[in-house]
N, C-alpha and C positions, 0 to 999 in steps of 0.2 A: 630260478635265476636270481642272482645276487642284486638286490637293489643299488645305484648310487642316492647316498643323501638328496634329498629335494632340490633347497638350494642350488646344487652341483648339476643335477638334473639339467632347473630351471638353464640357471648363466651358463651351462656348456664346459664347467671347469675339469675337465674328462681326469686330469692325472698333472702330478706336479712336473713340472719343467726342469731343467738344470741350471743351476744356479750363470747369470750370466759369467760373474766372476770366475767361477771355474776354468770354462771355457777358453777364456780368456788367457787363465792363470798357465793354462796347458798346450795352448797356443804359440806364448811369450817364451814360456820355459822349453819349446821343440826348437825355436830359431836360435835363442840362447845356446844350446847345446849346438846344435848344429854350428853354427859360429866357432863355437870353443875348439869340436874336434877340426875345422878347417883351421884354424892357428896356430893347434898342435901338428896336423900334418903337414904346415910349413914350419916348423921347426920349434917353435915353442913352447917351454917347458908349459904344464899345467895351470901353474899359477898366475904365468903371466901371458896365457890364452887366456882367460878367465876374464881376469883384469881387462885386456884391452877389450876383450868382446863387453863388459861392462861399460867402456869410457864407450865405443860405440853406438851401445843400443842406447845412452843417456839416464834421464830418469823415468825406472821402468814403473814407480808407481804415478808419474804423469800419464807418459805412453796407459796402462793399464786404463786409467781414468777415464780417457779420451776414447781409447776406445770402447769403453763398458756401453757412455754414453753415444757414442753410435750403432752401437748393435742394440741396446733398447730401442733408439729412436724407428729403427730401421726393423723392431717386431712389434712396434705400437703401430706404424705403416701399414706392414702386414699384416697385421690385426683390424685396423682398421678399413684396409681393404677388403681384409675378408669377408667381416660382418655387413659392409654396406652389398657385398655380392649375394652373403647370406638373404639380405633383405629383399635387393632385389628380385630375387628367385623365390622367395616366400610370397611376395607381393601379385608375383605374374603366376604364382600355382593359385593363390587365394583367387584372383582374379578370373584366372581359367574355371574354376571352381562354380565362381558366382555366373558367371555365362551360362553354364550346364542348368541351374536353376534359381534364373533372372527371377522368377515368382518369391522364393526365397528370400533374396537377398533386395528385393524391394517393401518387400513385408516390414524388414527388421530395422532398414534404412528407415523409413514414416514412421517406426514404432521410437526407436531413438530420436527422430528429430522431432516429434511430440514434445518426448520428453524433455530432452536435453532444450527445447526452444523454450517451453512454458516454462522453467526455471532461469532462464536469460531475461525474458522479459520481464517476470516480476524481477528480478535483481534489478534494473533498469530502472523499476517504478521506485523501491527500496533505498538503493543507491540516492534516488533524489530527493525522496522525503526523508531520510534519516541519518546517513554515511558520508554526502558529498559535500564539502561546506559551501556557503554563500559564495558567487560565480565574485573576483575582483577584490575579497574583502582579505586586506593584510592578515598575517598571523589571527585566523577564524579561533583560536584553541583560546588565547585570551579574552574575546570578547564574551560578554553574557547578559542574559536576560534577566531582569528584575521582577518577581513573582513577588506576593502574597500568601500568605495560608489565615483564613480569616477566620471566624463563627461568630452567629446572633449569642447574645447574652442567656442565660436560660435554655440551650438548645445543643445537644450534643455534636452535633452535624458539625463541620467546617467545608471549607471548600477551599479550592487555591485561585488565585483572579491575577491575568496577565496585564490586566488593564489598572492605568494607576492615574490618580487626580494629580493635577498640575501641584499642589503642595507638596506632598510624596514626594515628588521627583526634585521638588528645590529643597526640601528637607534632604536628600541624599547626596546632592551635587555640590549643597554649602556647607555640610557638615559629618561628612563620609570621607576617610582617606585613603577607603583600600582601593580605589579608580585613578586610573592616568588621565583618565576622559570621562565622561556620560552627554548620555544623549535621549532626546523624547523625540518621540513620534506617533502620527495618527492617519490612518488611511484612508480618505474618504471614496469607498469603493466604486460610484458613479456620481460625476460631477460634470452640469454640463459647461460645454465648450459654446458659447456663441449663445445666440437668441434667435427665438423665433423657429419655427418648421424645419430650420436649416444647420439646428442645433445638432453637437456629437456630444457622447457622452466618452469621459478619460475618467480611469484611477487615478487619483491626486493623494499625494502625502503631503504633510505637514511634518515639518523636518526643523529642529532649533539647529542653526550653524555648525555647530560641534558633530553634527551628522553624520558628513561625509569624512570628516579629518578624524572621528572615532574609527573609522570602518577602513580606512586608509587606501579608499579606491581615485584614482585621478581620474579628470575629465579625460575625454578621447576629444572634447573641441569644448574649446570656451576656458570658463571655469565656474567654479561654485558660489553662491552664495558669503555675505560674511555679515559677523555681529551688524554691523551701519545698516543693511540691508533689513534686518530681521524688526522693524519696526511700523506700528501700522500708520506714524504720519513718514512713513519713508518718501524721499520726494517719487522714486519712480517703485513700482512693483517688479520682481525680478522672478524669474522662473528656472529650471533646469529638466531637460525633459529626458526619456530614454532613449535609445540608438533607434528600437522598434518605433515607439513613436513619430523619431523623426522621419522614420524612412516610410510609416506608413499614412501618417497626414500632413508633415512638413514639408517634402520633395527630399529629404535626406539629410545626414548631419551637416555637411558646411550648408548648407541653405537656412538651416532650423537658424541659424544662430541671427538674432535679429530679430527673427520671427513676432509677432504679438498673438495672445492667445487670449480669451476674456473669459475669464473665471470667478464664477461667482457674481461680483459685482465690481470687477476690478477690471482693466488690463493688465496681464505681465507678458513680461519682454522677455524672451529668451536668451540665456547668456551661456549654456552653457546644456554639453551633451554628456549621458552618461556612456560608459564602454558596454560595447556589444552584451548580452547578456545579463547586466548589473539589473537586480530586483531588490536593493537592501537585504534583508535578511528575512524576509520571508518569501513563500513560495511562488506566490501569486505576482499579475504583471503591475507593475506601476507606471504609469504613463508621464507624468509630471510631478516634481516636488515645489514647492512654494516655503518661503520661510514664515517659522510658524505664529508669530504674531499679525505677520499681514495679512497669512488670511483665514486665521480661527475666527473673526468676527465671522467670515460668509457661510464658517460651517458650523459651529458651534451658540453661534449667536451672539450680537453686541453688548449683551446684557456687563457681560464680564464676572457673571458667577462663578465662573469654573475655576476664579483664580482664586478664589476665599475658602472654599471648601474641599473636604476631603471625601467627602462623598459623590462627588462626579468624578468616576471615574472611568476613566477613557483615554490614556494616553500608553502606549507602549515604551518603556524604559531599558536605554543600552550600557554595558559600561566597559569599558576596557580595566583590566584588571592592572593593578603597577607590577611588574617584574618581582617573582618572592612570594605575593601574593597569591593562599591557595584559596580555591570556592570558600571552604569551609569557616576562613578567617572572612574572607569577605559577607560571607552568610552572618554571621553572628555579629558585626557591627553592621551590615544594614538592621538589623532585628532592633539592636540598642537605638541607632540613631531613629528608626522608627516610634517604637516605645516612646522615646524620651521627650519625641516633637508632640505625638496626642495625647501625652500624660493628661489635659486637664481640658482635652477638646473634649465636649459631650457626644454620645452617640457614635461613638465610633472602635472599633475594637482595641481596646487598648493592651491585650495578651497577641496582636498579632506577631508571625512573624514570616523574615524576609528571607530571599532564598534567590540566591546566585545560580543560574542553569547556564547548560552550554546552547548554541543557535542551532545544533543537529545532535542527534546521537540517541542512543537506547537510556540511556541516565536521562534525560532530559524528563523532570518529573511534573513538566506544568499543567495547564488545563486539558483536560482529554481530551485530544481530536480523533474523530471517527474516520475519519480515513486515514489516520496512521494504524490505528490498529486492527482496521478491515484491510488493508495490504500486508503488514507481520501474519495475521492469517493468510491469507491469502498466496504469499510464498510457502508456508507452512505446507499448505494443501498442495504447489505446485512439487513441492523434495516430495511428497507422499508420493504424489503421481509418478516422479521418477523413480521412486523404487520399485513400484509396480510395473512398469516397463523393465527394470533391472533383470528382475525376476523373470517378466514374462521373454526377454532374449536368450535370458540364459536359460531357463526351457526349451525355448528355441535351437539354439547351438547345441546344448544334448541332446535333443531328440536328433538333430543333425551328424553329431559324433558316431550317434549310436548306429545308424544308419552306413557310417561306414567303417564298423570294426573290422571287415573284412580285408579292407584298403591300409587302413592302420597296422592289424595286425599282421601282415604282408610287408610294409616296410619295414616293423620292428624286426622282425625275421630275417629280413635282408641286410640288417648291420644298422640303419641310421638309427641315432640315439633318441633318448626318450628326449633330451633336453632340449636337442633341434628339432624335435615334433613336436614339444611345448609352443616353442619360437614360433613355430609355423603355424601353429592354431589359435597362438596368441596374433600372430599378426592377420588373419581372419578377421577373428575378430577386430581389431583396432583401424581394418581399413572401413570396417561394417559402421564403428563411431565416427569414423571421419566422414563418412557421405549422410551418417545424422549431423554431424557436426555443422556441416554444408545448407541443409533441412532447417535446422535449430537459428541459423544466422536468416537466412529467409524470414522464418518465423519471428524472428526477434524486431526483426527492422519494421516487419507489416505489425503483427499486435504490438509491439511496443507502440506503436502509434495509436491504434486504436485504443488501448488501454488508459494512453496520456488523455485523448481524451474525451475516455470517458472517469477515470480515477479526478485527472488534472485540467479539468476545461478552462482555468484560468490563469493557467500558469502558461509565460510565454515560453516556448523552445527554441533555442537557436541553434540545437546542436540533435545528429540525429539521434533516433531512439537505438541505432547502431556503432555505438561509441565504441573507443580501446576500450575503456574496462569492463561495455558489457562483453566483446569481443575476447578479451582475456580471462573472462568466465566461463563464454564459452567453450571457448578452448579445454581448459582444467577439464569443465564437467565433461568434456568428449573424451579426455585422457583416461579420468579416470572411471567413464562407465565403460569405455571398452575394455580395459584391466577390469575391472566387478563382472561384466559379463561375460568374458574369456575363460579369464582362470580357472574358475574350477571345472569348465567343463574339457578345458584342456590338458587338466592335469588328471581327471581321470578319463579321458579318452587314450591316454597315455601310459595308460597302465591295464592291460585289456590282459586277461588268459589267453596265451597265444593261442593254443590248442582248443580249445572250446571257441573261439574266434572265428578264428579258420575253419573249423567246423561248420559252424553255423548259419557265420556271416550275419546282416543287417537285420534276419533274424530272430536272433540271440538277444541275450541283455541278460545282466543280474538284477534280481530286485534290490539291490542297494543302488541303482543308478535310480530305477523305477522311484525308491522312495524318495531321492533327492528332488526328482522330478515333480513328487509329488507335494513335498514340503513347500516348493515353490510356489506350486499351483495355489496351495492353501495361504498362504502370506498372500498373492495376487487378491485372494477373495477376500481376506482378512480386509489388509488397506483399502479394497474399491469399497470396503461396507462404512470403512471411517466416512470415505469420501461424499459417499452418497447421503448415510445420517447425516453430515453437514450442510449437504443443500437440501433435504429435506427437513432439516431446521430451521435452516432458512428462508426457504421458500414458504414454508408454517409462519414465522415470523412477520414476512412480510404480506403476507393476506390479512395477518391479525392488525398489522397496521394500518393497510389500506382502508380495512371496515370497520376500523374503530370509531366509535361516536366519538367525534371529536366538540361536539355540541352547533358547529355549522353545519350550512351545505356549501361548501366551497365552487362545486363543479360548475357554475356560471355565472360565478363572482370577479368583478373587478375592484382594484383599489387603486385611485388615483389620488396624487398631491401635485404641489408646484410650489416652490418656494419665492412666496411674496414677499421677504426680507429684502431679497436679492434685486427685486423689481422695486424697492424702494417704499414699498405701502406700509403705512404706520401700521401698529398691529390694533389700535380701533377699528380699521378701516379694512381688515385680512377678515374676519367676522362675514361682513356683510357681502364682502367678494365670494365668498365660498354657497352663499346663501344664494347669490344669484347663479354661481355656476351650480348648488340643485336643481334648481328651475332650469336651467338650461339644458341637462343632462334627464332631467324626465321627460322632457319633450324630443328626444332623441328616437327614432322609430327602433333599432336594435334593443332600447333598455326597457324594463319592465318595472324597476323598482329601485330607489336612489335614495341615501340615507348620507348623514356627514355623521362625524364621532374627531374624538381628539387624537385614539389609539388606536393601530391594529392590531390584532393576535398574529403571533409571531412575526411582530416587526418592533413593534415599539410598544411599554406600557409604561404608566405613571404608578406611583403611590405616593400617599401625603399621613397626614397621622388622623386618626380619628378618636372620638373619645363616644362610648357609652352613657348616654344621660341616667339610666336606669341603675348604676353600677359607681360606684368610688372611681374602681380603675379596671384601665382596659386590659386584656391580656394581651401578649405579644402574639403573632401569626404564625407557626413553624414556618419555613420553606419562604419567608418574605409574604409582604401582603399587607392587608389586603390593598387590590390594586383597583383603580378606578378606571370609567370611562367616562366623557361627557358625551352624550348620544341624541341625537332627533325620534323623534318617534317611529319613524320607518326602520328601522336599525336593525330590530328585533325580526321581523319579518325579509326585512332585506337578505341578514345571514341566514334564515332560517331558525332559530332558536326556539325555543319550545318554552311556553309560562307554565308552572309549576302552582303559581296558589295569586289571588291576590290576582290586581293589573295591570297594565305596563301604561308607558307616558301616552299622553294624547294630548291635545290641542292647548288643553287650557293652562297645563304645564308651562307659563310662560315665566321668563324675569323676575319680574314683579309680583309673584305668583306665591303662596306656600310651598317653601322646597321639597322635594321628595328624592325618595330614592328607590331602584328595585334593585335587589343580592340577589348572590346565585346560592343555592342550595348548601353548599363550600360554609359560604359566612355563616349563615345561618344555622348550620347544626353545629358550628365551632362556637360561636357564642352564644346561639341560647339552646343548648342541646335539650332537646324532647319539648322544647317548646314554641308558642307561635313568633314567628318576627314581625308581623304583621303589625302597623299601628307601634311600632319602636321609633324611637325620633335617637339619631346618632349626628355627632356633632364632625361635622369635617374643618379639617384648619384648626384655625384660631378660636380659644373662645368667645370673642364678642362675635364670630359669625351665626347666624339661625341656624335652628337645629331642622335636618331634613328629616323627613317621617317615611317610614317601609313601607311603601303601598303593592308591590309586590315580589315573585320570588322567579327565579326563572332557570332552568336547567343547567349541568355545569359546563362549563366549556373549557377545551384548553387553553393557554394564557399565554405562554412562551415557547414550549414546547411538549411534543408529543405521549413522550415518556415522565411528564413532572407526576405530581400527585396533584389532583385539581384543590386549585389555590381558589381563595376567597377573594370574590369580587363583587362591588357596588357598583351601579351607572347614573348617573345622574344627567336632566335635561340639560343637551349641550347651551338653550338659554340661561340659565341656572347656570353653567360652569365658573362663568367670569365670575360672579358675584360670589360664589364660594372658594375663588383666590385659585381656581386649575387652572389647567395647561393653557396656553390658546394657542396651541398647535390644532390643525384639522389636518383630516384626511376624507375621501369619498368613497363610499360604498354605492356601486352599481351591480343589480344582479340583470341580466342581461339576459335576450329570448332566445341566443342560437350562440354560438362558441365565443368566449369571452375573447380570447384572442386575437380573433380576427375585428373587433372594435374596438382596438386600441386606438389606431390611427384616425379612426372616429372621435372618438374620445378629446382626445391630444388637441384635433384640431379646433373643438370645441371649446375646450379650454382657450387657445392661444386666439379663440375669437373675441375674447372678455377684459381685452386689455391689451397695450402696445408695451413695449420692452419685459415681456416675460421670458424668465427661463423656462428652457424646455423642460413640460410637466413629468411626470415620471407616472407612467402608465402602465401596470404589471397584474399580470392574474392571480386571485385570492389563492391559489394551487401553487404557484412557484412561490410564493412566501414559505408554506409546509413543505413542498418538495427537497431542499435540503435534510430534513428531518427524515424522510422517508429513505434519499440515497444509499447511505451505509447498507440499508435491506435490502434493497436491490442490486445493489454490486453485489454482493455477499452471497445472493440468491442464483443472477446470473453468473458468477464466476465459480462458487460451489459446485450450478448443476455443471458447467462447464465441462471441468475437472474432473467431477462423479460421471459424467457420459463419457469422457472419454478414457477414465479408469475401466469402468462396464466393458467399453466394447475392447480394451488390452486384455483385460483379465478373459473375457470371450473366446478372444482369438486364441491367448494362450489353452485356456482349458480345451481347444478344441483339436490342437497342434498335439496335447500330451495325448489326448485320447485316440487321437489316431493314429500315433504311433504307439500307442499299446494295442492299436486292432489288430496291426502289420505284425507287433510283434510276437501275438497270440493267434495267429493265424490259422497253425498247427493246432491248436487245442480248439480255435473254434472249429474247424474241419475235425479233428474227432468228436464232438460234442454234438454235429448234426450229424456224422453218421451212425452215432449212436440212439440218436430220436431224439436227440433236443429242439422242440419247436424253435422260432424267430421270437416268439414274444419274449420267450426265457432266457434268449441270446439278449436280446434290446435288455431287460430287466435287470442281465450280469451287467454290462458295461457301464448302463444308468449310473448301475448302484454302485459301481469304483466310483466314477467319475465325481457323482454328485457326494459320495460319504468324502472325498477329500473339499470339496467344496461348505461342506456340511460342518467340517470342521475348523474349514479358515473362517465362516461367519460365526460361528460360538467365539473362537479368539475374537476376532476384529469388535463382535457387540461388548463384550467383556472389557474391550479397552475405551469402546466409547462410552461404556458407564461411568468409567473411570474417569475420563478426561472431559467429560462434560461440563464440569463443573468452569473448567476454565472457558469454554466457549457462551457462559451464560451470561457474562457480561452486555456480552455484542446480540442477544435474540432480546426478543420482545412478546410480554406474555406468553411465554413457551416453555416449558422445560428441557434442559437436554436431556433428561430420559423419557420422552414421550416416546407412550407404546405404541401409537399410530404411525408415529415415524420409523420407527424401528420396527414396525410388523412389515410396513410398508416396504422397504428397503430390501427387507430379508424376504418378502414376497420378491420382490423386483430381480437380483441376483438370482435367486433361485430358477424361474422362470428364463431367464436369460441363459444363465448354467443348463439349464434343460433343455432349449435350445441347441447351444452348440455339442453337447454331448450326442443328443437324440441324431445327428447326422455320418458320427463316425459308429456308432448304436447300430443302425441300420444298413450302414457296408457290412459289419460283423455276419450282419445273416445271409448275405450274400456270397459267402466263402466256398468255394465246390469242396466238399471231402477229396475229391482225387488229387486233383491241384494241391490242397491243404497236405497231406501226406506225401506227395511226389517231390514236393518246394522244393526242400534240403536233403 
């Protein structure tokens, strides 16, 4: 039989039509004539029939025009008619269809709405870290962010830094022209509200006037801030808080406005609400802004350092670009205007350069954050998972197809065309996506939420995690996988040997359907082996981090501070406050063990300059350093640390006392490598200050984070601190007899027993400081295995769908093979061994690709390689096992086959 072209197949275009004009033309030309001989047989000569039947009919090539376009319109109609009867009839056969075998078509419905949902949802997380821009902010495409790209002198490394010293930023605003606007900001993440027991804690930014008119959002009540305001003898203090805010501690926004809130050590007065949704330009929720002069003294401190140097740095920098203006020219006169202002400041990088980025997007090249690039994975893994579903439907639908050649090859027999049995098995399929598509928006709405937060716990949402655009996501991906998993099985279900068909019936089959069948299978095993090496890299990863010595014991540690600034206490007088809240926190029956220090590891550290007495000059410290602590003698033992050589501070350690110091192993093989440090007197500060002596050494520990390389650190007695020109910040270390957690409230109140007008102390467990750190490895782990279990059990069901339809379809050959004397074990051994050699062979590809691509997921593991063999033995144990499984069950129908039945079938 003569094929039609594909295409022609497909759209139904059976044979060309007749031109309409023709039709038309031979229509016009029969009344034409007709006319003419009626006005010759009343009497008129030829010519002047002719003529009048011309004056007549008018203009025939109007008439002709008019009606071309009514007889299209009127087979677009009909056309149009057709095909929605087409459909409908397609729609109520597929349907009737899926009734006959509800098991079927509820399989493929969950198998699709897996898929198609777990790619909505990460789009959803995606969409708002990277794609959507700031909720309110005018023209988002001109505004940008102000980076750094720095490095130490001597020191190959750089690094890029989003944070910039109050200089910087007036260096770029007085003498930069490629900005319409600029703007500085600084977030103080928990600031309390109120005093006393009764205290809240709000995100507060610090915001210069130019803020909101950079970002071009208007109030929804009130209004903003202005330069008069922005001063710290301003006569009143003035505030702006969020919509959420208002609605969730003010009684709502017209209520808020008035309101007074006591921040810090201030009152301000709210004047003004921001619209629904507004966060500035970052993710996370802000609860109040204050303008930035009045109140950097309550968070930054009175001192007013931060205004002379360029090494505090800590402010966030905006800029609206002028019209013309592209990044690149903006980039290279921040670079200049940089340069030019620290040309002759000492100690500071003076090769830096500056670098204009956009507020969202893939270009956005500033400081790493881990949760953008554990969610870019993350969708990665979820499009994997959808083509493993892909794959495992369309397995599905051929083994479906195949099942009814009989029914197929019966209609093609009967006249209807291949190309309306395309349509019809296309639309099978595409009503099969639209009830995943149904699935997928379920899915989207519940884990979108979950996801936000567990991804985003502090970001506020006003909108659901089932928006139009993740909804018009969904969509697309329901379009287009019910097209990827249709078509091909409906184009070769559509091309069946009649004769052998009919013969055979469901069967039958060729091994070119078998191999297709089988190619799939193997891609299923392929991608689930990606999916699974990556949570079993991950979940490596994060064990490694868990039990890494991180040189404490964090697990029943507290750290507590309170800021005495705020409560008005000189800072002579913050010293001896802290000394009596130790005493008062050992006598607590929950605590075991209570130490003060200036720093905590992973919260905050100091460094100052030191010099070696034994040496000309000192060397510089790779990676920054060395960082200091000033510490009580309980310190050591409070975190758990471990002495190394030498001993740590005791009693007599006082003030007045010969200074001392003890290093961590870090300093000490950095500057006197292979030798003792023991008995070294190194000079802190200035040099007219004493020189402190090594008296001992003590294990390393990490400093800021997890993953650094352990930096070199000194402690010094926190009595000694003052006198050697350090911090005189404190903080308190509590290690605690049963869950540190639950004595916070303990704690807290303990504190706010030690004095009248304090803010509410900040009470938090040595674990939630690290737990950030850890995060990334965890999500990574739990959304990896996710995705790898539920890749596992698609790829399962698939292999176990193809294999039984190759039991069905070998039926005949198992029934002569037992009646020939083939035992069952030799029966289970043939099918295993199809089965699992195609499965055999989608994990050689899939390990092959993850050798490959490892490399790129090595960024985000942690002491792990991405070719570990344990992972990958592991894995390829795991599928295997699993494959063996679902095989071993259509395995054993095989030996249950009767010889008589088997040869009577067909």
């Amino acid at each position: 039989m003569k094929r039609l072209p594909g295409a022609r197949r497909l759209f139904g275009l059976a044979g060309r039509r007749a031109p309409v004009e023709q039709e038309i033309d031979a229509e016009l030309e029969f009344h034409f004539r007709t006319e003419v001989e009626a006005l010759m047989a009343a009497g008129r000569s030829p010519a002047e029939a002719e003529a009048e039947a011309r004056r007549r009919f008018g203009d025939l090539r109007r008439t002709r025009a008019e009606l071309a376009r009514i007889d299209l319109g009127q087979r677009a109609k009909e056309r149009r008619v057709s095909r929605l009867e087409d459909l409908r009839q397609d729609a109520a056969y597929a349907l009737r269809g899926f009734r006959r075998q509800p098991g079927f078509a509820l399989a493929v419905v969950l198998t699709l709405g897996i898929g198609i949902g777990a790619n909505a949802v990460m789009f959803g997380l995606l969409d708002r870290l990277l794609l959507r821009p700031p909720a309110h902010v005018a023209d988002p495409g001109s505004v940008m962010r102000f980076q750094l790209t720095e490095s130490d002198a001597g020191i190959s490394e750089s690094w890029t830094n989003e944070s910039m010293a109050w200089r910087t930023y007036l260096d770029q605003r007085d003498h930069a022209g490629y900005f319409a606007s600029a703007a500085a900001y600084f977030t103080q993440p928990e600031m309390a509200v109120g005093r006393g027991e009764g205290a809240s804690k709000a995100r507060v930014t610090l915001a210069t006037p130019s803020y909101f008119g950079l970002l071009g959002v208007q109030p929804a009540r009130g209004r903003f801030y202005g330069e008069a305001e922005d001063r710290p003898e301003a006569p009143e203090a003035v505030a702006v808080v969020s919509w959420h805010y208002a609605e969730r501690a003010l009684g709502g926004a017209d209520e808020a406005l008035g309101s007074r809130l006591f921040l810090g050590s201030r009152t301000y007065t709210v004047i003004g609400v921001t619209p629904k949704g507004f966060n500035g330009v970052d993710l996370d929720a802000v609860d109040a802004w204050i303008p930035f002069h009045a109140g950097a003294p309550d968070i930054v401190g009175r001192s007013g350092e931060w205004r002379e140097t360029y090494n505090w740095q800590w402010l966030k920098v905006l800029a609206r670009l002028k019209p013309g203006i592209t990044r690149e020219r903006a980039s290279d006169e921040a670079t200049r205007v940089q340069r030019a202002a620290v040309e002759k400041i000492p100690n500071v990088d003076h090769r830096a350069t500056a670098e204009l980025v956009p507020l969202r997007g893939f270009d956005r090249k500033a400081v790493s954050h881990a949760r953008e690039r554990v969610a870019l994975w993350l969708a990665s893994v979820a499009f994997v998972l959808l083509l493993i579903v892909c794959a495992n439907v369309a397995n599905l639908l051929l083994a479906r197809a195949a099942s009814r050649r009989r029914e197929i090859a019966v209609r093609l027999a009967l006249g209807v065309g291949r190309g309306r049995l395309v349509r019809q098995l296309l639309a099978e399929s595409l009503l099969l996506a639209l009830g995943g598509g149904v699935v997928a928006l379920a899915i989207a709405r519940w884990g979108g939420a979950v996801l936000r937060a567990t991804v985003l716990p502090t970001v506020t949402w006003v909108d659901s995690p089932l928006d139009w655009r993740v909804a018009g996501i969904t969509a697309l991906a329901t379009l287009v996988t019910g097209l990827l998993t249709g078509l091909a099985p409906a184009l070769q279900a559509s091309r069946p040997a009649l004769t052998s068909a009919l013969k055979q019936g469901a069967a039958g089959g060729g091994t070119s359907r078998f191999r297709l069948r089988g190619g799939l299978l193997a891609a299923q095993a392929g991608l689930s082996l990606l999916l699974l090496v990556g949570a079993g890299l991950f979940v490596r990863s994060l064990w490694r981090v868990v039990h890494t010595d991180i040189g404490y014991q964090p697990s029943r540690l507290l750290v507590a501070e309170v800021d005495l600034d705020l409560a008005g206490y000189p800072r002579p007088a913050q010293h001896g406050f802290y000394l009596q809240a130790l005493e008062r926190m050992r006598g607590l029956p929950g605590v075991e063990r209570a130490a003060l220090a200036i720093n905590s590891p992973f919260w905050t550290m100091h460094s100052t300059r030191i010099r070696l007495t034994d040496r000309d000059s000192t060397p510089r410290v790779p990676n920054g350093g060395p960082y200091y602590n000033g510490v009580t003698s309980d310190y050591f033992a409070t975190l758990g640390m471990r002495a190394i050589a030498g001993r740590l501070f005791a009693a007599e350690d006082r003030a007045g006392s010969q200074p001392v110091m003890v290093i961590n192993q870090r300093m000490g093989e950095f500057f006197w490598p292979g030798g003792n440090p023991l008995g070294k007197c190194v000079r802190i500060g200035a040099d007219s200050l004493p020189c402190a002596e090594i008296v001992g050494v003590v294990a390393n520990a990490r400093v800021n984070a997890i993953q650094e390389r352990s930096a070199a650190m000194y402690y010094v007695p926190l009595d000694q601190a003052q006198r050697l020109g350090l911090s005189q910040s404190r903080m308190l270390f509590l290690k605690t007899r049963r869950d540190p957690a639950g004595q916070i409230s303990e704690v807290r109140r303990a504190f706010l027993g030690l004095g009248t007008n304090l803010p509410l102390p900040q009470v938090r467990t040595f674990q939630s400081q690290i737990d950030p750190e850890i995060q990334p490895w965890r999500l990574g782990a739990s959304m990896f295995g996710v995705f790898g279990l539920l890749a596992l059990l698609v790829a399962a069901i698939g292999l176990y769908s193809v294999m039984s339809y190759a039991v069905v379809q070998r039926t005949r050959e198992f029934g002569i093979r037992s009646a020939l004397g083939a035992s069952s074990p030799q029966i289970v051994r043939a099918v295993m061994r199809d089965g699992l050699g195609l499965v055999v062979i989608g994990i050689a590809g899939g390990a092959a690709i993850a050798l490959l691509l490892g490399r790129l997921l090595e960024p985000l593991l942690y002491q792990t390689s991405p070719r570990d063999p344990l992972v990958l033995a592991g894995v390829i144990g795991t599928l295997l096992v699993a494959s063996g499984a679902a095989v071993l069950v259509p395995a054993r129908r095989a030996t249950r086959v009767d010889p008589l039945e088997a040869l009577r079938a067909d």
